[in-house]
N, C-alpha and C positions, 0 to 999 in steps of 0.2 A: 604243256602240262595236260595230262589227261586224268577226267575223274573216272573214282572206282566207280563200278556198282554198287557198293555200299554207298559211299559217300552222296551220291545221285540221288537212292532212294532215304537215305538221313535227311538228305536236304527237301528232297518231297514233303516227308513225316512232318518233319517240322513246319515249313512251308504252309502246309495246309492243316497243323492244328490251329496255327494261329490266323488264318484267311479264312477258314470256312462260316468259323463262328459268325464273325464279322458280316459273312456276305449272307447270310441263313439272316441274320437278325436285319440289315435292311432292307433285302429281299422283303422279310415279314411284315415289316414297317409298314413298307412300299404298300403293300397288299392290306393293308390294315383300312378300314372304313375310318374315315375322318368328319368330325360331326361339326355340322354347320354352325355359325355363331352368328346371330343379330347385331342391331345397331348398337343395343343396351351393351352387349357384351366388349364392346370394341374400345372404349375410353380406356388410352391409356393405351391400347396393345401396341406391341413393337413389333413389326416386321423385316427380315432381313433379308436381301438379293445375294441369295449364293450363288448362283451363274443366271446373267444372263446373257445376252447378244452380244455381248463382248469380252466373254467369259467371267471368269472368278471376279468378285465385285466387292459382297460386304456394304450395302451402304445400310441403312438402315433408318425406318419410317417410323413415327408414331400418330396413329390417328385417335384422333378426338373427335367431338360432335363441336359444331361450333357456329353459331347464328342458324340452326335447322341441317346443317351440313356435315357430313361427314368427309375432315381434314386431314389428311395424309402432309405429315413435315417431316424435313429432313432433321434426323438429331446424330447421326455419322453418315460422312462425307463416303466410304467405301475405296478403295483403289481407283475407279476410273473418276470420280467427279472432283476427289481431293488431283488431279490434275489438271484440271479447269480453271482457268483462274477467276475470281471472282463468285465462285458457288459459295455462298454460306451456311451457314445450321441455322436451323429454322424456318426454309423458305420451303413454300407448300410445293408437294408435287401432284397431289392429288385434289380433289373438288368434285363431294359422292353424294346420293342421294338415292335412298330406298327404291326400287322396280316395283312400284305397289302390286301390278299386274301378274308378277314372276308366279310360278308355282311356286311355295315353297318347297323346303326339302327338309323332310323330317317333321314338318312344322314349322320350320324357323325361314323365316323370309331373310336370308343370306345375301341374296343379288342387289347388287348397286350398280348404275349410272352414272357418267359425269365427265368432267375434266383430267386428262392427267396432261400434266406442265415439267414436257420435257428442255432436257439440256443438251444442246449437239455439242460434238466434242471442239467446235471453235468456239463455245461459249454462247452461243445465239441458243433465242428460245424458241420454241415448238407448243404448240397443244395441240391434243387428240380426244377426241371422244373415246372414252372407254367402256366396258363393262368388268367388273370385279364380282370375284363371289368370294365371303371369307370363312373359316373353316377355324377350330382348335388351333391348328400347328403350322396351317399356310394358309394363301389365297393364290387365287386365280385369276387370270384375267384373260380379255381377248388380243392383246396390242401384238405380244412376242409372245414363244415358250420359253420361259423364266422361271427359275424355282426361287418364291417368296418363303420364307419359313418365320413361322413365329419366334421371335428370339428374348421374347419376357413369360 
């Protein structure tokens, strides 16, 4: 079966009213300044791993301050750790503390220090020193390239 040229360029037209928009708006996202957020700001946010190191994931953090600390705990498991046996909701993976040193950015002293309390995928645990900076809508860190997104 061979397409017309019409039917080629209908399928374009269409194709790309409905793709451009889409890729124009996170394109613009992408490029958009994202503004840093303190320790004050953090209680309570939700963070969620849309890809990282081992692709598409979903799990999802909440940190709080907690004895002078700022705690990163599991409250959804995500595709790779809900296959681990024995991972629970609630166990911390994070252990942060202010960069008093850091410049800030914008003003806001964003940069934390500290533990992150990984899980390998036979179920053995791991810690690494990290660095985290957090932001409105994600955070960053140094361990992997992972895209964290605020998900509250």
């Amino acid at each position: 079966m061979t397409n017309s040229p019409r039917r080629s360029f209908l399928f374009q037209a269409v194709l790309g009213a409905l793709v451009l928009p889409a890729l124009m708006s996170a394109c613009a996202s992408m490029n958009a300044p994202t503004k840093p957020i303190g320790a004050e700001q953090l209680a309570g946010a939700r963070y969620k791993l849309v890809v990282g190191s081992s692709g598409m994931d979903h799990r999802v953090l909440e940190f709080n301050i907690k004895g002078g600390a700022l705690v990163g705990t599991l409250v959804e498991k995500g595709r790779v750790l809900s296959q681990i046996v024995g991972v629970q909701e609630g166990r911390e993976f994070f252990s942060l503390s202010p960069v008093e040193d850091a410049p800030p950015e914008n003003g806001v002293l964003n940069t934390f220090q500290g533990v992150y309390k990984n899980i390998n995928a036979n179920g053995s645990a791991s810690e690494q020193e990290c660095t985290v900076q957090f932001y409105e809508d994600k955070f960053t860190w140094n361990l992997e390239s992972s895209t964290w997104e605020r998900a509250n």
